[in-house]
N, C-alpha and C positions, 0 to 999 in steps of 0.2 A: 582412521578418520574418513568417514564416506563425502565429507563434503566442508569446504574451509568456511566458506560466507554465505549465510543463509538473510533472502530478503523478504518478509514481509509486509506487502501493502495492507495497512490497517488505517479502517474507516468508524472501527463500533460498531459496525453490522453483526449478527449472527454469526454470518462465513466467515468473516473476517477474525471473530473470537476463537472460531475452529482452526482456522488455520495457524492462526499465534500458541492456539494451547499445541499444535502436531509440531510448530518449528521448535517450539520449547525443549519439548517430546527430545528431538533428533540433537539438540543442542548440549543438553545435557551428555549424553552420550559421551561425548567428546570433548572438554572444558577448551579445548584449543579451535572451534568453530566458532566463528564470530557470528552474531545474531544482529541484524538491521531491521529496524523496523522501521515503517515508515507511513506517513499521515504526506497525503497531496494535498494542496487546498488548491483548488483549482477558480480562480478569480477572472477567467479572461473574459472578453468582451463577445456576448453574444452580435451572433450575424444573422438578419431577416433579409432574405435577396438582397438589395445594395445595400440598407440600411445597420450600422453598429450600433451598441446598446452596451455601455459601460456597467458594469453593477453599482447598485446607489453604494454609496459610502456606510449606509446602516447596517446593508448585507452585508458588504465585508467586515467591517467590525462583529459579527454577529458569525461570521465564519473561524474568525482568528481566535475569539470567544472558545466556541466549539472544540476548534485543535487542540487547543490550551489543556480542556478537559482530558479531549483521549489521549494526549501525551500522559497523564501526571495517572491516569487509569493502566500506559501502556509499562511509564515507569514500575508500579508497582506489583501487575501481572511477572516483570520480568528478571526480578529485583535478587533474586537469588541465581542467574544465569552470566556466568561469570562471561566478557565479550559482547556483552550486547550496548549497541547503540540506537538511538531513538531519533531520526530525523523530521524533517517537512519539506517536504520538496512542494515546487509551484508550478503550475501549468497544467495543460493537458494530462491526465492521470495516467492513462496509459504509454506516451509518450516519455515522462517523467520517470515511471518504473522503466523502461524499458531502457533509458537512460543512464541510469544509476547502476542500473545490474551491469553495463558494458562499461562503466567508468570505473566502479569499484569491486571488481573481481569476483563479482557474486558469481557462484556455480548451482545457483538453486532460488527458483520461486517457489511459497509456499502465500497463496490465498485465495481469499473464498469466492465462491462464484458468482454472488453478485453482490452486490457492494448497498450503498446507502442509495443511491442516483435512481431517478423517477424513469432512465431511459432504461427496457429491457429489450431482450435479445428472446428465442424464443428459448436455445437452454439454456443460455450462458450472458451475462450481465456484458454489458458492450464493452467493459474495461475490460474484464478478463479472456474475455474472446480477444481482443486484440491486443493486449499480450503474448498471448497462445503464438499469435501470427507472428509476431516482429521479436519474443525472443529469440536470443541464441544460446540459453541455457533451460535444463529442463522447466517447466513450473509443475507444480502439484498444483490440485481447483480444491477446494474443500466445501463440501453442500455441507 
């Protein structure tokens, strides 16, 4: 067994589908690895200098929508890997992953380098760069 709990953050992105087809990959291997997947919806209130800015109620029903989808896409990509579970975490995306890997025993990130989010970084998408920073277990980046 190279590794018990493998997490991937999945958005529906490109990297994102690389990175779930490589944990699939390693999961298989071993039927006694657990496989997490997981979808952030990330709803917080934007900040402009002083001023907050809650998201209208159309965007989040319009995000919850969204999830809905890449769950029932994530369920069926994963559907023959025995251990795997499907979450949503909420918040800060990379705060959230980073969260979940120290609460529930992951010893492995696997995802892609840059995700769905209009913010880039110049290699590395700002979630998965900070990641990078604040894990304390490996991550794989998958272009």
């Amino acid at each position: 067994m190279i590794f018990n709990h493998i997490l991937v953050p999945y958005d529906g992105s490109n990297p994102s589908i690389k990175a779930l087809e490589k944990a699939i990959d390693i999961a298989k291997l071993d039927p006694a690895t657990a496989l997490t997947v997981a979808h952030v919806i990330n709803l917080q209130p934007i900040v402009v200098s002083d001023m907050t800015f809650v998201q209208p109620e159309a965007y989040q029903d319009q995000v919850k929508e969204q999830g809905n989808m890449i769950i029932e896409k994530v369920k069926s990509m994963t559907a023959e890997v025995p251990n795997t579970n499907v979450v949503v975490l909420a918040g800060s995306p990379s705060e959230a992953i980073v969260d979940y890997t120290s609460d529930n025993s992951c010893d492995l990130i696997i995802m892609g380098s840059r995700g769905l989010s209009s913010l880039k970084e110049f290699m590395l998408g700002s979630v998965s760069h900070n990641v990078i920073l604040h894990s304390r277990v490996p991550v794989m980046i998958m272009k």
